[in-house]
Residue frames relative to the residue before (quaternion, step in Angstrom):
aa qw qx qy qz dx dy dz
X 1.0000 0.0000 0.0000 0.0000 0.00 0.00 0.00
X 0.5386 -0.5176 0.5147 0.4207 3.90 -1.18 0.81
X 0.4229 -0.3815 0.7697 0.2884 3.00 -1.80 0.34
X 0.5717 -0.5416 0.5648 0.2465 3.21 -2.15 1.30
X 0.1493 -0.7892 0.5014 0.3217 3.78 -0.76 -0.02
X 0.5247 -0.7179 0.4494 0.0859 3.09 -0.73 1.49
X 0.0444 0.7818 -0.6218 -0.0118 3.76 0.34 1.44
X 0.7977 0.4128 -0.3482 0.2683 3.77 -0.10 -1.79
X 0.2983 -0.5363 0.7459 0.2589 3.33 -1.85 -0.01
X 0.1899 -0.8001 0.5550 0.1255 3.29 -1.38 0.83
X 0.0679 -0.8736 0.4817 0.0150 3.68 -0.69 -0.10
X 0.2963 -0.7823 0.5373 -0.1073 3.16 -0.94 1.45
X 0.4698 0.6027 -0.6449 0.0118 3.66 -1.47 -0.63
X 0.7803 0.3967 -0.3559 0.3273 2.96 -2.13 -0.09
X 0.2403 0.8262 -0.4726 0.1905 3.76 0.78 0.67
X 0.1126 -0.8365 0.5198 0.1322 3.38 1.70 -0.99
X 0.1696 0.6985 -0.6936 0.0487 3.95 0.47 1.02
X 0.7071 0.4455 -0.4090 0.3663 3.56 -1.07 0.63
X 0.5087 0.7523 -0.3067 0.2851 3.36 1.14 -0.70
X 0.8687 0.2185 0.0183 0.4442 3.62 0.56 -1.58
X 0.6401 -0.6195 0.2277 0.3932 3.15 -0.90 0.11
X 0.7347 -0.4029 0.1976 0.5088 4.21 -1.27 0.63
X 0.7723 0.2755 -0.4641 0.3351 3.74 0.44 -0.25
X 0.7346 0.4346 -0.3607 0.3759 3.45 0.92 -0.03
X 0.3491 0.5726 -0.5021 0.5460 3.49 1.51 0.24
X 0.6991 0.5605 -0.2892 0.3368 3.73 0.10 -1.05
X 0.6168 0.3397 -0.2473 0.6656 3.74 1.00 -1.46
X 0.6413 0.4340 -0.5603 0.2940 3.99 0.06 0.33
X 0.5289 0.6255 -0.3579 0.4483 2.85 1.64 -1.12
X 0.7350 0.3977 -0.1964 0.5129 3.92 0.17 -1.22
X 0.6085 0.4219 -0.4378 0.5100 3.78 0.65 0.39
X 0.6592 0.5945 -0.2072 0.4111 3.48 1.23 -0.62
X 0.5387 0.7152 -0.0539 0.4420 2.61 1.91 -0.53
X 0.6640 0.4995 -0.1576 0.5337 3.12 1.37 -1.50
X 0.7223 0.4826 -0.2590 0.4223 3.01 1.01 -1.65
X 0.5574 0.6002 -0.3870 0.4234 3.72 1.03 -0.35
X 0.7183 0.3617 -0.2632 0.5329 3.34 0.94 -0.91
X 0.5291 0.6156 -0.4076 0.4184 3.68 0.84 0.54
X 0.5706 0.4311 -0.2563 0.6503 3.54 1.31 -1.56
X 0.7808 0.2446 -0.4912 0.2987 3.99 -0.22 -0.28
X 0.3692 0.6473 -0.4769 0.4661 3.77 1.08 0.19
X 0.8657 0.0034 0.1209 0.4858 3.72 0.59 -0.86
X 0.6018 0.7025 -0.2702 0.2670 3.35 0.74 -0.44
X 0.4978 -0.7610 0.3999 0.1152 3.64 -0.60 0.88
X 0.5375 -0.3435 0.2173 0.7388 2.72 1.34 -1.60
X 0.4947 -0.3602 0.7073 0.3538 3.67 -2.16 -0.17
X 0.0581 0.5097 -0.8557 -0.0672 3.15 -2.47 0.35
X 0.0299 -0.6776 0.7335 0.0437 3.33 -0.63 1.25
X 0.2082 -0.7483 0.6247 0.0806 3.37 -1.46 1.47
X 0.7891 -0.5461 -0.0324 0.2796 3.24 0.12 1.20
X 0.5166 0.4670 -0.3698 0.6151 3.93 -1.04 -0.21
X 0.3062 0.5556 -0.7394 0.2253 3.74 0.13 0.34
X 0.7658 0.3151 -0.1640 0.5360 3.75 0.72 -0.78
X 0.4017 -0.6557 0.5596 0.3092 3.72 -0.79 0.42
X 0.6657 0.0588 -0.0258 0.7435 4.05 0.87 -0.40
X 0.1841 0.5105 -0.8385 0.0485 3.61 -2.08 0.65
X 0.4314 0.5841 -0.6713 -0.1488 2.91 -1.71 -0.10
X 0.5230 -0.5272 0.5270 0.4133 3.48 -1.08 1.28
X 0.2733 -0.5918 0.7575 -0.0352 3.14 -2.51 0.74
X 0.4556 -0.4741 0.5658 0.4975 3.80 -0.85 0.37
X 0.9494 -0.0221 0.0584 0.3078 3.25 -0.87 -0.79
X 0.7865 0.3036 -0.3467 0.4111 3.87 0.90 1.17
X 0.1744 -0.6663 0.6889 0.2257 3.97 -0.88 0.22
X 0.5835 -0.6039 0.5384 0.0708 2.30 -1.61 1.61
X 0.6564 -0.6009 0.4275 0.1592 3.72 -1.14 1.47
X 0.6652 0.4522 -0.2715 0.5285 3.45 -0.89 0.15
X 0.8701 0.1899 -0.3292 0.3137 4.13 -0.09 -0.47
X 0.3420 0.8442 -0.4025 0.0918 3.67 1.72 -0.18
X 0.4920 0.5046 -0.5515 0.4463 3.84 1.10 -0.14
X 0.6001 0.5951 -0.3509 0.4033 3.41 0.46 -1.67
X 0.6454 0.6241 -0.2214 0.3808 3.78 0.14 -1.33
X 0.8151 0.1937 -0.1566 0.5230 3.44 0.64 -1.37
X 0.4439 0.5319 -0.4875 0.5314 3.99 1.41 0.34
X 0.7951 0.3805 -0.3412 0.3266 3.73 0.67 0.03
X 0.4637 0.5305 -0.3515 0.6164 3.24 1.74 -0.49
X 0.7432 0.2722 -0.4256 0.4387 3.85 -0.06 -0.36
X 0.4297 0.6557 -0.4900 0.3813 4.17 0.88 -0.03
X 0.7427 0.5325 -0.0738 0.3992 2.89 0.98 -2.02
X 0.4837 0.6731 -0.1889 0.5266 3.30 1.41 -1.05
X 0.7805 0.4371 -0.0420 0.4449 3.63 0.69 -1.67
X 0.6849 -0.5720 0.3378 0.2994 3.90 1.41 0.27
X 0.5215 0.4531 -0.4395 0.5741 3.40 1.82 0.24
X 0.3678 -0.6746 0.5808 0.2688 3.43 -1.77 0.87
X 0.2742 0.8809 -0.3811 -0.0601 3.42 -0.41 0.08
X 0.5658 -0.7841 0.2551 -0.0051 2.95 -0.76 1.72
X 0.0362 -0.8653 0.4915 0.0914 4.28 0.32 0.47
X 0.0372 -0.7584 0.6331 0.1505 3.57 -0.52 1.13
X 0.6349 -0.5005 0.4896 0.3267 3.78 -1.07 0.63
X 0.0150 0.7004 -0.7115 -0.0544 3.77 -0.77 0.62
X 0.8536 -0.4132 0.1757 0.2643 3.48 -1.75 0.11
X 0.4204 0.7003 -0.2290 0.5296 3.03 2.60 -0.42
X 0.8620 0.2051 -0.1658 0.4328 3.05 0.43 -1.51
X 0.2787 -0.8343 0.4526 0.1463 3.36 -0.51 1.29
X 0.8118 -0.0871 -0.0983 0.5690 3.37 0.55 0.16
X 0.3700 -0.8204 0.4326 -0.0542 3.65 -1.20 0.91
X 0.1198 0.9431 -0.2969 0.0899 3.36 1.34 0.23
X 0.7749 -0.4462 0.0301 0.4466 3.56 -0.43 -0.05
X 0.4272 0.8069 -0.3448 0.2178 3.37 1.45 -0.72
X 0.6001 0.4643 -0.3398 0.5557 3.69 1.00 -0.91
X 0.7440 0.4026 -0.1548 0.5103 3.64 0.19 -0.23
X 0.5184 0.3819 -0.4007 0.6518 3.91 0.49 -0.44
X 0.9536 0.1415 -0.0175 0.2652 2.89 -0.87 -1.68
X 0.7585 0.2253 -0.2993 0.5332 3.88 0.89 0.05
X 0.3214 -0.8458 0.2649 0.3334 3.70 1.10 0.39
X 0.0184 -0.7242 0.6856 -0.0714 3.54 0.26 1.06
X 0.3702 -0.7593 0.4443 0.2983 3.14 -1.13 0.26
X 0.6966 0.1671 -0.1771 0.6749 3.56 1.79 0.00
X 0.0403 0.6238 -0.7300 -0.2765 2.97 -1.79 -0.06
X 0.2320 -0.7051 0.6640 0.0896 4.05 -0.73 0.91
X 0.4279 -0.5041 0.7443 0.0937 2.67 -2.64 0.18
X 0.9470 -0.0499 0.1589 0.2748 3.41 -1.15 0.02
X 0.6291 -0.4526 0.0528 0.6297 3.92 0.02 0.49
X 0.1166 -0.6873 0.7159 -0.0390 3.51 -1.22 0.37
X 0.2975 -0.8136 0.4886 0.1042 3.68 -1.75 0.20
X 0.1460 0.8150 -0.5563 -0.0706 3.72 -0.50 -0.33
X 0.3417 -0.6028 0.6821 0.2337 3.64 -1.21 0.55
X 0.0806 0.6652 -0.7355 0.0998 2.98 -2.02 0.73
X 0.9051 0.0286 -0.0177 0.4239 3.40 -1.09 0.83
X 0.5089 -0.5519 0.3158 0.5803 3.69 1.64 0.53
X 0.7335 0.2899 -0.4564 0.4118 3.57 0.34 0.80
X 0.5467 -0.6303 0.5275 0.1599 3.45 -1.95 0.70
X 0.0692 -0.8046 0.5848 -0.0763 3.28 -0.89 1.29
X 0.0617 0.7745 -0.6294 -0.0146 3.34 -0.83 1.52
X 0.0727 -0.7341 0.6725 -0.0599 3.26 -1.05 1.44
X 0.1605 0.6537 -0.7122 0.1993 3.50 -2.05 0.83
X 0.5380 -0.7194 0.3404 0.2777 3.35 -0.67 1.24
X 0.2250 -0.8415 0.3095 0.3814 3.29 1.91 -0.03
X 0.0635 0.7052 -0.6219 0.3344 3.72 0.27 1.08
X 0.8849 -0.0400 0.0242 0.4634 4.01 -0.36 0.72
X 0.4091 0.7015 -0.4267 0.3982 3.41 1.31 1.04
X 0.8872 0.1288 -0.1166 0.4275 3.15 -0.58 0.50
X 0.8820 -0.3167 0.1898 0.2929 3.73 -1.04 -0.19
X 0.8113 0.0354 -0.1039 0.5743 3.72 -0.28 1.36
X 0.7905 0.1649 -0.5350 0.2483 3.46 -1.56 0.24
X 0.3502 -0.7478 0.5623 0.0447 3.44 0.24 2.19
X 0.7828 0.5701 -0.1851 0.1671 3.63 0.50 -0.41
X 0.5442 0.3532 -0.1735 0.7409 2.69 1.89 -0.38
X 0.5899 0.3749 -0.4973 0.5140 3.86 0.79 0.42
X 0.4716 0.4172 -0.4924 0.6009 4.13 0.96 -0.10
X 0.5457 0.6167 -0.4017 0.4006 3.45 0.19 -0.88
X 0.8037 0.4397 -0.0293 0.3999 3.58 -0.06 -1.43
X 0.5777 0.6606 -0.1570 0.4530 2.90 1.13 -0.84
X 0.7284 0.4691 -0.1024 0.4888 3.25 1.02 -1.94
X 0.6720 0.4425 -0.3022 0.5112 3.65 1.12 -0.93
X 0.7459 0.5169 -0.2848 0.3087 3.49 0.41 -0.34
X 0.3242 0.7463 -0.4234 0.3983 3.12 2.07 -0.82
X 0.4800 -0.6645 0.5314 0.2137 3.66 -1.45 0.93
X 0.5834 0.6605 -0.2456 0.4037 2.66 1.36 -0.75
X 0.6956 0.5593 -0.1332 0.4308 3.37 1.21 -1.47
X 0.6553 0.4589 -0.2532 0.5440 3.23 1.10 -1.80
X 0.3231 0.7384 -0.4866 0.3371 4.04 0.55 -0.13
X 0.8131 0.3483 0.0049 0.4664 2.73 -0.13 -2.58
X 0.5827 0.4871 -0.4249 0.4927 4.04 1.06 -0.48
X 0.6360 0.5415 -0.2563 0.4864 3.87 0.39 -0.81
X 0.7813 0.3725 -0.2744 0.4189 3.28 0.68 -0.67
X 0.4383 0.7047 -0.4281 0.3578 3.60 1.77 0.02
X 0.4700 -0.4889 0.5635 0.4718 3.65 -1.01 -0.11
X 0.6237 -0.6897 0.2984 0.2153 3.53 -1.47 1.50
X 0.5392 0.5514 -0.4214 0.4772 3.73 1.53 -0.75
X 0.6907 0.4789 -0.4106 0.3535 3.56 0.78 -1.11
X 0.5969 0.6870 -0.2141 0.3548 3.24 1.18 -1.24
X 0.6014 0.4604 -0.2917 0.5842 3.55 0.92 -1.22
X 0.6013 0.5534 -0.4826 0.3152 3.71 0.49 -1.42
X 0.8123 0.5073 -0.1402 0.2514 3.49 0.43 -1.72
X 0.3669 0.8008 -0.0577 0.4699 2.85 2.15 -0.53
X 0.7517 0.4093 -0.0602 0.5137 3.13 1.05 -1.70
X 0.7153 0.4163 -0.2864 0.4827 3.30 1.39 -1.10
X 0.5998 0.5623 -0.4319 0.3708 3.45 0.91 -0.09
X 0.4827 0.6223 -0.4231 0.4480 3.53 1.43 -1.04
X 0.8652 0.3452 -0.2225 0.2877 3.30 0.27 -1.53
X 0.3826 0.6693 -0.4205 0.4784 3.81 1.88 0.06
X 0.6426 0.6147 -0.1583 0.4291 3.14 0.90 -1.13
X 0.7745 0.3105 -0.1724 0.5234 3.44 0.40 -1.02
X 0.8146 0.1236 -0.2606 0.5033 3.78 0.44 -0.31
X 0.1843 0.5334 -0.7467 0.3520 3.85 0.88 1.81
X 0.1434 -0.6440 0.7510 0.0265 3.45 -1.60 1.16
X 0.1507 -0.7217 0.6554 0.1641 3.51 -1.08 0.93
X 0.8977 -0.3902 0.0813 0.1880 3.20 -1.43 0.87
X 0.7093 0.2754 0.0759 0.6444 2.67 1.41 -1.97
X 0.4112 -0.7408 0.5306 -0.0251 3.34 0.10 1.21
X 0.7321 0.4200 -0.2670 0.4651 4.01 0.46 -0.87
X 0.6466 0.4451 -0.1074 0.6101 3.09 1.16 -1.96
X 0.6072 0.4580 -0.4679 0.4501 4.12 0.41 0.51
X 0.5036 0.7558 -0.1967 0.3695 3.06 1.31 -1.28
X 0.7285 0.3894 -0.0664 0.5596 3.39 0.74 -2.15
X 0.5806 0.5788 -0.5323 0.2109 3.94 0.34 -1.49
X 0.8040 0.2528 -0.4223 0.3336 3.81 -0.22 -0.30
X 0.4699 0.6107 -0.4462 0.4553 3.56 1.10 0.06
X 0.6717 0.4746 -0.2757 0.4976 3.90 1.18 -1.36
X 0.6133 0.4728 -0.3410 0.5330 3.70 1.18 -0.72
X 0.6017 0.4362 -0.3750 0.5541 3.57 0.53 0.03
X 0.7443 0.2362 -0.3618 0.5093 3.51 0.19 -0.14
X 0.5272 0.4422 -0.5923 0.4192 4.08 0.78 0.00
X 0.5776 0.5550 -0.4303 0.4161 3.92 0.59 -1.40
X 0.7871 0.4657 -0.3061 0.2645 3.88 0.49 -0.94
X 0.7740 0.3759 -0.2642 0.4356 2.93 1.28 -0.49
X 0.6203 0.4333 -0.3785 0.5331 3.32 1.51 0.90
X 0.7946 0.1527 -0.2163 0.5464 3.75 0.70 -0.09
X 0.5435 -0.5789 0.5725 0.2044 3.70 -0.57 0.30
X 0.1873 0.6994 -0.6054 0.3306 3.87 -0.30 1.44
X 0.5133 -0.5686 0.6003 0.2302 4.14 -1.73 0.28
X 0.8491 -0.0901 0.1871 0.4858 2.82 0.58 -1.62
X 0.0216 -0.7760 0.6134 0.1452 3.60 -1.21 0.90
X 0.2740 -0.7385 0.6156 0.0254 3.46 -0.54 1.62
X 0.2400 -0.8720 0.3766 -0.2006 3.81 -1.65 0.72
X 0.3902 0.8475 -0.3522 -0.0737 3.34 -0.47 -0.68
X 0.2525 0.8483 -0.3852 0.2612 3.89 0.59 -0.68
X 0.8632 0.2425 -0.1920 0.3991 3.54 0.73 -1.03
X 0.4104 -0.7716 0.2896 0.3902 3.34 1.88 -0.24
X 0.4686 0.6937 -0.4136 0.3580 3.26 1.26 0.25
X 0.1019 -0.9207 0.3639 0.0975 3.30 0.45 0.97
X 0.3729 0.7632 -0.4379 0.2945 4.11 -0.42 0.34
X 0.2288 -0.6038 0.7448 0.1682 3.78 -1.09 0.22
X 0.0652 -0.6848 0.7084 -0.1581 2.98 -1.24 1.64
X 0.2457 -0.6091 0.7182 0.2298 4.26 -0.93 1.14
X 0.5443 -0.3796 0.7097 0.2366 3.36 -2.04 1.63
X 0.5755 -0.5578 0.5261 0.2845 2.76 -2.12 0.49
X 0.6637 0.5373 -0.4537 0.2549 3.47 0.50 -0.01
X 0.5635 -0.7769 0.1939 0.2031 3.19 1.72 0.38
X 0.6149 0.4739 -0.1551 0.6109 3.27 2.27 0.67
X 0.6108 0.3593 -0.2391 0.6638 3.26 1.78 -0.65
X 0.2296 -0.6073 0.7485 0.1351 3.88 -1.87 0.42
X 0.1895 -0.6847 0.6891 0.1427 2.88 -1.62 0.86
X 0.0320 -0.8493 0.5269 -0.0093 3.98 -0.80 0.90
X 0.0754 -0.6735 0.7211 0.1441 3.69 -0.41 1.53
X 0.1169 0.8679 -0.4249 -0.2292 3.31 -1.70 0.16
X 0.9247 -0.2461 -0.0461 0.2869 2.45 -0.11 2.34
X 0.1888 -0.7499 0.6009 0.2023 3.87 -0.48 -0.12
X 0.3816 -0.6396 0.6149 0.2591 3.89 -1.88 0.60
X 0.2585 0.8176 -0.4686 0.2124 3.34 0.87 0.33
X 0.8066 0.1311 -0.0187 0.5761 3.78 0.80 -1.39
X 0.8273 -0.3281 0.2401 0.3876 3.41 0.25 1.31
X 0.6709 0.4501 -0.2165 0.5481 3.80 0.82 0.17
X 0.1341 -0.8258 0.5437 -0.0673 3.48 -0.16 1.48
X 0.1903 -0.8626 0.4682 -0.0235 3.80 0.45 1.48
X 0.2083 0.8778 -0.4286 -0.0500 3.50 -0.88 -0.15
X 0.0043 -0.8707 0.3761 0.3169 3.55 0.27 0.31
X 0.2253 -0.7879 0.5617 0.1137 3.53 -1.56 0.06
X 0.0392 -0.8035 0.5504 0.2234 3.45 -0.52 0.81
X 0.1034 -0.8041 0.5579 -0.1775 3.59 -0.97 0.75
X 0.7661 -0.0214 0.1210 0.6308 3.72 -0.59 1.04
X 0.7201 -0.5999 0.2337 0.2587 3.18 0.25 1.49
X 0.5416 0.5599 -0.3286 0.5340 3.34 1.65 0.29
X 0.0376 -0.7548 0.6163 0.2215 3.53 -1.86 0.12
X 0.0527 -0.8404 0.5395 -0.0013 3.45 -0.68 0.86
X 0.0539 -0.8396 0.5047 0.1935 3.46 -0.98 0.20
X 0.4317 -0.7502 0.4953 -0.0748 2.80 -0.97 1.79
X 0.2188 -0.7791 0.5666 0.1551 3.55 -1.66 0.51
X 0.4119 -0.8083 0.3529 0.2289 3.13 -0.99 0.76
């Protein structure tokens, strides 16, 4: 029998495992599921744009409890001929080799990045420090990531580590910046500065939960948030047949 041919790319973020409570952790888990058994039917590769986890942060020499179903639903993806790619969002504080060594992703990224496919350009980045203003959560970011910083964290015992972990997740999620509207728009406005200086199809997303596909004004580039699992709605996008759509599970 032919091998299927694996055309679409798929794409996630903002899942926030850990966040809620065992029955709705569980139906994320079993939606994740489906959608897994969709991408190996067709699927090229995944780009999870971040928060796939509400808290991570690699240790020398433990993984944090609590995500091991999740864990072994990516190592058999990866296992199964899909590339798939983890950019760091504002959750995951640091990303280190584990996702790759040991479950075989083929990246883990920072901040906006690109790839071509099918004669179009795709710029994706959980969009966490893009564009204009909240200075505070880019000092912020900054400080956790510092090699210097993430050292002396790693080197804590893991309960303490997870502990501090959690409170940062949750520092994180309920910082409000000022201007509410103008927070709202900033990765939509950063999509239209990037367009009218470099030359891209699509800029794909997520972080702010504002989910939707919106055409840049120059009328050649897309902007694509996609969405969060947070309130019962299990988004996802997929490009496919020269199209991108975003779909629910």
């Amino acid at each position: 029998m032919a091998q299927r041919q694996r055309e679409s790319i798929y794409f996630i973020s903002d899942i926030h495992f850990g966040l809620q409570e065992e029955g709705e952790e569980r139906l994320k888990l079993e939606k994740l599921e489906l959608l897994f058994a969709l991408i190996r039917e067709d699927g090229r590769a995944l780009y999870m744009l971040g928060d796939i986890l509400d808290y991570w942060m690699e240790f020398r020499h433990v993984i944090p409890k609590g995500f091991t179903r999740l864990l072994c639903l990516l190592g058999d993806l990866a296992a199964s001929g899909v590339d798939i790619v983890y950019v760091a969002g504002n959750h995951d504080f640091y990303l280190g080799e584990f996702f790759e060594r040991e479950l075989g992703l083929k990246a883990t990224l920072y901040g906006l990045n690109s790839f071509e496919y099918a004669g179009r350009t795709f710029l994706f980045a959980h969009g966490d420090g893009l564009g204009e203003g909240d200075v505070g959560y880019k000092v912020f970011a900054r400080l956790v990531r510092n090699r210097f910083n993430l050292g002396l964290f790693t080197a804590f015992h893991a309960d303490l580590g997870v502990a501090l972990m959690k409170k940062l997740s949750y520092l994180s999620r309920h910082h409000k910046p000022v201007d509410i509207p103008r927070e709202s728009n900033r990765l939509l406005n950063f999509a239209e500065s990037i367009a009218a200086e470099r030359e891209f199809d699509y800029f794909v997303c997520g972080h702010n939960h504002a989910e939707g596909v919106h055409q840049l004004r120059n009328g050649a580039c897309s902007y694509v948030n996609l969405g969060t699992w947070i309130d019962g709605r299990y988004p996802y996008g997929v490009f496919s047949h020269d199209e991108f759509l975003l779909k629910e599970l």
